[in-house]
C-alpha positions as CSV (number, residue, x, y, z in Angstrom):
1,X,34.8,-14.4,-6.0
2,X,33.4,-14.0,-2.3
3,X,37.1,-13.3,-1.2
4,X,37.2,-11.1,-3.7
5,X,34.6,-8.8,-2.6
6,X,35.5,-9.2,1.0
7,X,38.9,-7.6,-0.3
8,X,39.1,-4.1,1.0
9,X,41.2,-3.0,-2.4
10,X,38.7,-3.9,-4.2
11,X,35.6,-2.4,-2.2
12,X,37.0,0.3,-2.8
13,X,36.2,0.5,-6.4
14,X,32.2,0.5,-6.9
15,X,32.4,0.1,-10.3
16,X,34.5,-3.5,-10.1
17,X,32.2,-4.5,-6.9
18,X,29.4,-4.5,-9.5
19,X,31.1,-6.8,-12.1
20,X,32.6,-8.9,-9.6
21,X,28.9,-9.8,-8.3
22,X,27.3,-9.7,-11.6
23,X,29.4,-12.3,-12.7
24,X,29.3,-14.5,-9.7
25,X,25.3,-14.0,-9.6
26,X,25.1,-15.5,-13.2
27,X,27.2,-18.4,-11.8
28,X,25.4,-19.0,-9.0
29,X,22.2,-19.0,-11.7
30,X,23.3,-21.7,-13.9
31,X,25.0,-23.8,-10.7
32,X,22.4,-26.3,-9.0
33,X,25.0,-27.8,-6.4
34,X,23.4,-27.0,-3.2
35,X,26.6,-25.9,-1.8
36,X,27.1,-22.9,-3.9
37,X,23.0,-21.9,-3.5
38,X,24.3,-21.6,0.5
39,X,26.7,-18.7,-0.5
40,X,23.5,-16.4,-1.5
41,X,22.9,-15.3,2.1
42,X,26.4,-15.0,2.6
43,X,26.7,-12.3,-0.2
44,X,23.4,-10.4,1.7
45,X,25.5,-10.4,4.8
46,X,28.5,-8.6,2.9
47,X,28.2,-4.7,3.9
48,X,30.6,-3.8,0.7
49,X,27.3,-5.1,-1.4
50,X,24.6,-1.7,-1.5
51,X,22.0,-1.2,-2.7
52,X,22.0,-1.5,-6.3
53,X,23.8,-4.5,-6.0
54,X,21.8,-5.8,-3.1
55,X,18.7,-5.7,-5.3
56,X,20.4,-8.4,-7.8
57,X,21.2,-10.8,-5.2
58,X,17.7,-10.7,-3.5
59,X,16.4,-11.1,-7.3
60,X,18.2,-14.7,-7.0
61,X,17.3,-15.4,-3.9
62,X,13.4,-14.5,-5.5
63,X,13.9,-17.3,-7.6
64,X,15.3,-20.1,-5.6
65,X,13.2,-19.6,-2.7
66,X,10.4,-21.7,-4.3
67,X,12.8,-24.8,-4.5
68,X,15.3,-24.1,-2.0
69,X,15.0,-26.3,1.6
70,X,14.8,-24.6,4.8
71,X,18.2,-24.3,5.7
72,X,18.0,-21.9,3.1
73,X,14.9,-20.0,4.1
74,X,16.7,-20.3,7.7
75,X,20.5,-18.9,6.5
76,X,18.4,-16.1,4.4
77,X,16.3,-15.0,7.5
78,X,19.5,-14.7,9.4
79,X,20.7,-12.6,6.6
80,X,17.8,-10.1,6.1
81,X,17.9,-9.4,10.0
82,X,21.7,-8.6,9.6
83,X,21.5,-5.6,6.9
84,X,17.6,-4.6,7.7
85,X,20.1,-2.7,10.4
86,X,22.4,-1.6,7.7
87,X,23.4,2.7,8.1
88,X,22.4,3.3,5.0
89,X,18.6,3.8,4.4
90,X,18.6,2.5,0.6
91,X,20.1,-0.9,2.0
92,X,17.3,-0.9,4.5
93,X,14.4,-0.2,2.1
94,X,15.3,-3.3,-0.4
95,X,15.2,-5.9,2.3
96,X,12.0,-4.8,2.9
97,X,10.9,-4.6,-0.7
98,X,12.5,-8.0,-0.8
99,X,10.6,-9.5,2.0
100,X,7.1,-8.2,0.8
101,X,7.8,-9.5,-2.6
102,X,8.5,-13.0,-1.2
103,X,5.3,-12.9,0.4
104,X,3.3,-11.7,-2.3
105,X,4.5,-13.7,-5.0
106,X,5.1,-16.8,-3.1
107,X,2.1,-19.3,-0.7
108,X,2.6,-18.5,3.1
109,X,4.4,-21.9,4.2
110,X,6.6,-21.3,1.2
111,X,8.0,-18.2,3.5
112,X,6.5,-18.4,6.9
113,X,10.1,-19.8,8.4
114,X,11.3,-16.5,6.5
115,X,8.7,-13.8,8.1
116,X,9.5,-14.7,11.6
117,X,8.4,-12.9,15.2
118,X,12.1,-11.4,14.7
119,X,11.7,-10.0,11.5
120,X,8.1,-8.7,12.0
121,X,9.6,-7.1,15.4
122,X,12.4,-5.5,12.7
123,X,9.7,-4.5,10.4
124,X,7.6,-2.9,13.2
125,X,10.5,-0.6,14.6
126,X,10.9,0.6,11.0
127,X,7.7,2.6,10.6
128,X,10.0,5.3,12.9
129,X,12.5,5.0,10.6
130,X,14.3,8.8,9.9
131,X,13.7,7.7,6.0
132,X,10.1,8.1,5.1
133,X,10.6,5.7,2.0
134,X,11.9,3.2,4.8
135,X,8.8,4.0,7.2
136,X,6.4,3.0,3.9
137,X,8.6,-0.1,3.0
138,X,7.6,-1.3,6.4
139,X,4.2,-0.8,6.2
140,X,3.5,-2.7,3.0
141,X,5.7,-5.6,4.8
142,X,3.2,-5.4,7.3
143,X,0.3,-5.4,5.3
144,X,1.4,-7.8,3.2
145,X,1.8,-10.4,6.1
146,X,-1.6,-9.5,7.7
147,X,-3.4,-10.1,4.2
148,X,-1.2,-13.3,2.9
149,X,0.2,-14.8,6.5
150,X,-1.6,-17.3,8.6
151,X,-3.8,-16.4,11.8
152,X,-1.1,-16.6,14.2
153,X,1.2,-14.1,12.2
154,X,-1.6,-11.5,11.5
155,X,-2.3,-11.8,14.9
156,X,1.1,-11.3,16.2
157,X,1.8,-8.2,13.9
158,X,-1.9,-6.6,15.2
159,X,-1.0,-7.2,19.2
160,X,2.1,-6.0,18.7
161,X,3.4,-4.0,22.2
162,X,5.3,-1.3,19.5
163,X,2.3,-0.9,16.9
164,X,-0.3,1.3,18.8
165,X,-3.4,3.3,17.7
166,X,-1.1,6.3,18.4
167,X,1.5,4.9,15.6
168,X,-0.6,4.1,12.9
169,X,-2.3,7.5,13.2
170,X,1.1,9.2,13.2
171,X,1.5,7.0,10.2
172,X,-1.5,8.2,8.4
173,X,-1.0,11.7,8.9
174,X,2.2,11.4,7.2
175,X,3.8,14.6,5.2
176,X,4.7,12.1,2.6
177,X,1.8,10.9,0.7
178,X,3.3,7.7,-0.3
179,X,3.5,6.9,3.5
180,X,-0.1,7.3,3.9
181,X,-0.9,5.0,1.2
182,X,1.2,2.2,2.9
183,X,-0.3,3.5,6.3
184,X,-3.7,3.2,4.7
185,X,-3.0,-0.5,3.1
186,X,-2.1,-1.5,6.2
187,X,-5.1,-0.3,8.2
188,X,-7.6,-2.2,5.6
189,X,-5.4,-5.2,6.0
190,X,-6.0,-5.2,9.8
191,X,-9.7,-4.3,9.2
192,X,-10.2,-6.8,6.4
193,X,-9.0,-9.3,8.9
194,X,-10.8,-8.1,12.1
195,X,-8.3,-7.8,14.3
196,X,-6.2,-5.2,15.7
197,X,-7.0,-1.0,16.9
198,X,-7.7,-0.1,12.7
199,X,-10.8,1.7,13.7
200,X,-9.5,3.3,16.9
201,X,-6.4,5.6,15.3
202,X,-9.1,6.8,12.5
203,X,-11.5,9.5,13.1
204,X,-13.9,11.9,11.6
205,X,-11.1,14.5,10.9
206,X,-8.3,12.6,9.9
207,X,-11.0,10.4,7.4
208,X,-12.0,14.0,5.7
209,X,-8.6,15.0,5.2
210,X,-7.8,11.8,3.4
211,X,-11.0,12.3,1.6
212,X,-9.6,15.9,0.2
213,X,-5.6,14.9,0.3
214,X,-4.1,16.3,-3.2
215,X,-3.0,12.6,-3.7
216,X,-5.5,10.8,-5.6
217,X,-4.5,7.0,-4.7
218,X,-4.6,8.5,-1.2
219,X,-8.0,9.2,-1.8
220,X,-8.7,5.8,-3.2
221,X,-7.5,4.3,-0.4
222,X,-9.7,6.4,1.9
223,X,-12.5,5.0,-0.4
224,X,-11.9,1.7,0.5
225,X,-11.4,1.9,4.1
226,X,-14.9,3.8,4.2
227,X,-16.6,1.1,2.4
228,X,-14.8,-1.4,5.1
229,X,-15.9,1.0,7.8
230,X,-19.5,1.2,6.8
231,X,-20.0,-2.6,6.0
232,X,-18.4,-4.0,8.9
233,X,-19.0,-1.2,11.9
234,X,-22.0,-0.5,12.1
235,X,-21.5,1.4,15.8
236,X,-19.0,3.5,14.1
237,X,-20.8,4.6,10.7
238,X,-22.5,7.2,12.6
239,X,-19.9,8.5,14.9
240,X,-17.2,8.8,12.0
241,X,-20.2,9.4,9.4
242,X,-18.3,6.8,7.0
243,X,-21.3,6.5,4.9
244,X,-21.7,10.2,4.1
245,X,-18.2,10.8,3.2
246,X,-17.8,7.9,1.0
247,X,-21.2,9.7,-1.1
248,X,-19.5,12.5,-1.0
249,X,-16.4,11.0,-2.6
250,X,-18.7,10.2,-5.6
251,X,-18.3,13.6,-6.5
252,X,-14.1,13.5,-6.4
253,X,-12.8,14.7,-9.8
254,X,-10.5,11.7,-10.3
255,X,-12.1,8.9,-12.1
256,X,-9.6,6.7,-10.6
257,X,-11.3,7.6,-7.1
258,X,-15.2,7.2,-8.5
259,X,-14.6,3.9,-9.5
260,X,-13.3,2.9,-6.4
261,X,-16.5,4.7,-5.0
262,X,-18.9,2.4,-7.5
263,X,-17.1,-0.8,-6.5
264,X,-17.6,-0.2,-3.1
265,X,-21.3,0.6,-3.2
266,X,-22.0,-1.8,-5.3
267,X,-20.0,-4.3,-2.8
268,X,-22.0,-2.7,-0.2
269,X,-25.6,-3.3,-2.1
270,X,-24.9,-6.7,-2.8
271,X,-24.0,-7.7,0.9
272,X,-26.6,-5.7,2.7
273,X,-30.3,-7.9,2.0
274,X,-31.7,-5.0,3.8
275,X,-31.7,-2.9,0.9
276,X,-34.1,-3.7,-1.7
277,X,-33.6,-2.7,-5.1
278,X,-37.5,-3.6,-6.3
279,X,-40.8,-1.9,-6.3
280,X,-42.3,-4.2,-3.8
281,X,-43.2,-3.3,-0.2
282,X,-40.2,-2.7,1.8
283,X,-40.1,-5.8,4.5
284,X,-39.8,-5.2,8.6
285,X,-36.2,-3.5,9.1
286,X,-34.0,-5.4,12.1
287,X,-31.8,-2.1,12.4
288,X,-33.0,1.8,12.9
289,X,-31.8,4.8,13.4
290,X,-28.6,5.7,12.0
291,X,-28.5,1.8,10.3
292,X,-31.7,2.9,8.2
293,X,-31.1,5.8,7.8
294,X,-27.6,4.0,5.9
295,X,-29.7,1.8,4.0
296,X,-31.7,4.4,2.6
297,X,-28.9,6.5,1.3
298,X,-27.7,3.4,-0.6
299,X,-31.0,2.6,-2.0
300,X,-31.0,6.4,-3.6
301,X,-27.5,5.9,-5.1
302,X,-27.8,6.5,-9.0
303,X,-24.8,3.6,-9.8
304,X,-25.5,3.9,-13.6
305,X,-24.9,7.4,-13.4
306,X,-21.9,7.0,-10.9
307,X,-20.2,4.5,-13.3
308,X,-21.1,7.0,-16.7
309,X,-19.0,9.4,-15.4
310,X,-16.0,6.8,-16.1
311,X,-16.7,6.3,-19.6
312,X,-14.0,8.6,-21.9
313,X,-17.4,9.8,-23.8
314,X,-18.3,11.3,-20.3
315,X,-14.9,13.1,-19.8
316,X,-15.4,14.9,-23.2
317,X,-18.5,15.8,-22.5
318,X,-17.2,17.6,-18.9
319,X,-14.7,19.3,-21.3
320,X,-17.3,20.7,-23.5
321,X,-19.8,21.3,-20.7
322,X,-17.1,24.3,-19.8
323,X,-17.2,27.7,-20.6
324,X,-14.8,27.2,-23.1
325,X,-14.4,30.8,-23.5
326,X,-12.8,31.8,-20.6
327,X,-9.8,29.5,-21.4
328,X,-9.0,31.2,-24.5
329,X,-6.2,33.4,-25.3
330,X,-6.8,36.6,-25.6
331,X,-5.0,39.9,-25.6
332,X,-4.6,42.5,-23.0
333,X,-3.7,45.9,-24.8
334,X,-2.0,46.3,-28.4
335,X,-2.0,43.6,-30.8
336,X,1.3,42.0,-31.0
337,X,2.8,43.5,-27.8
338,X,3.5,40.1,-26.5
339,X,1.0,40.2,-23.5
340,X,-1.3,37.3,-24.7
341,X,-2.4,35.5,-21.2
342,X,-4.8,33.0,-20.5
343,X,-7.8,34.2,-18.4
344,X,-7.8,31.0,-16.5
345,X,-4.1,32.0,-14.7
């Protein structure tokens, strides 16, 4: 069947290309000779595979990579650095899914020979890909390493010579809004982890245009990177007024972006002895300036309110709460004379 899609008579015909591969993938499911499990990275390797088809085989190779030796692992890196080159940008987006899947749904040594300094070098130059869905594949590679891989590999990906401050704040300010969010989960991997420029490619204007972005899981993420910022940079919370924002953000419309709000002041309260939720006398502060004043903004956080507004009871009530009235339909001149217009447009 491989010499089969190797023909060039038959890649010429999509249609039996597909049933060719779909047949030999079910093979290749039900054989367990060792031998025939080797022919997987071969079939990656074959350019007359796309996408669609592409995604099948890296489903297989999903599954056997939890049992599979490291030749393997070995013969399907070799494979993903051969097509994550590939001239078409839909071939070069699944290896990437492919790679991030493997390491979030499998333990690090399981994959580390897979996620080597070669393919991390690959996955780096992506984030210029032309292809903006490429450019965010990358980035959740990235992030995904950093969050799952061991020191040395989060490391490697933070110092890297091609990943500056000046890239991932291109990144951020992406057109594309799905970009940003990969951008974003990238940037709270590196600060989750402490290592890396994350705080030096954010700054007070780019963090309050992700605050008001018309994307609301870009928003969330901003939420979350404001918690990190205020929690673990203390030098910063002032100059990029992190904790200020992140009240603000209380106030978003999207629920979705509260609750990420509550969750991260709660987080905030409950790692931060300094702020004492009791009547009793407040004890002799370590920090001042801007750090108390921080702490005292937290203290006067309403989180029962905050996490009200979530309930579905709480949305009604909004609804009711608005003049009502001015949403009706109403007519403009003559009954019937087909103007009836809502106020609200």
């Amino acid at each position: 069947m491989c010499l089969l899609l190797s023909n060039p008579r038959v890649q010429q015909h999509t249609q039996l290309v597909q049933l060719v591969l779909s047949t030999l993938l079910q093979t290749l499911r039900l054989a367990h000779n060792r031998t025939h499990v080797q022919m997987v990275p071969r079939l990656i390797c074959t350019f007359a595979i796309r996408a669609p088809g592409l995604r099948g085989v890296f489903d297989l190779a999903l599954e056997l990579l939890g049992s599979c030796n490291a030749e393997f692992v070995q013969g399907l890196e070799h494979a993903i650095r051969t097509r994550i080159v590939d001239v078409e940008w839909e071939a070069r987006d699944t290896v990437l899914e492919f790679v991030t899947r493997a390491v979030r749904e499998h333990a690090w040594p399981r994959v580390e020979l897979l996620v080597t300094q070669q393919v991390v070098d690959d996955a780096v130059r992506a984030l210029s890909d032309a292809e903006e869905y490429v450019r965010a594949s990358a980035a959740y590679l990235l992030a995904a390493v950093v969050e799952r891989g061991d020191e040395e590999r989060a490391r490697y990906v933070s110092e890297h010579k091609h990943l500056t401050q000046s890239d991932l704040a291109r990144l951020v300010a992406d057109s594309e809004a799905f970009v940003k969010r990969a951008a974003l989960d990238l940037v709270h991997a590196l600060g989750t982890r402490g290592v890396g420029m994350w705080i030096e490619c954010l700054t007070y204007r780019t963090l309050y245009d992700l605050a008001d972005d018309p994307d609301f899981e870009v928003r969330v993420r901003c939420a979350r990177i404001l918690a990190l910022l205020t929690q673990t940079s203390p030098v910063n919370t002032s100059e990029l007024q992190s904790t200020s924002l992140l009240l603000e953000m209380c106030r978003d419309s999207s629920r979705y972006v509260r609750a990420e709000c509550l969750r991260s002041l709660r987080e905030l309260k409950q790692n931060t002895p300094d702020v004492d939720m009791t009547n009793e006398p407040e004890p002799k502060r370590v920090y001042v300036g801007e750090r108390t004043d921080l702490w005292e903004k937290l203290r006067n956080v309403d989180l029962a309110q905050l996490e009200a507004s979530l309930s579905a009871e709480h949305l009604y009530q909004e609804a009711l709460d608005t003049q009502v009235a001015r949403e009706l339909m109403r007519e403009k001149s003559d009954a019937n004379a087909g103007n009836n217009i809502l106020d609200c447009y």
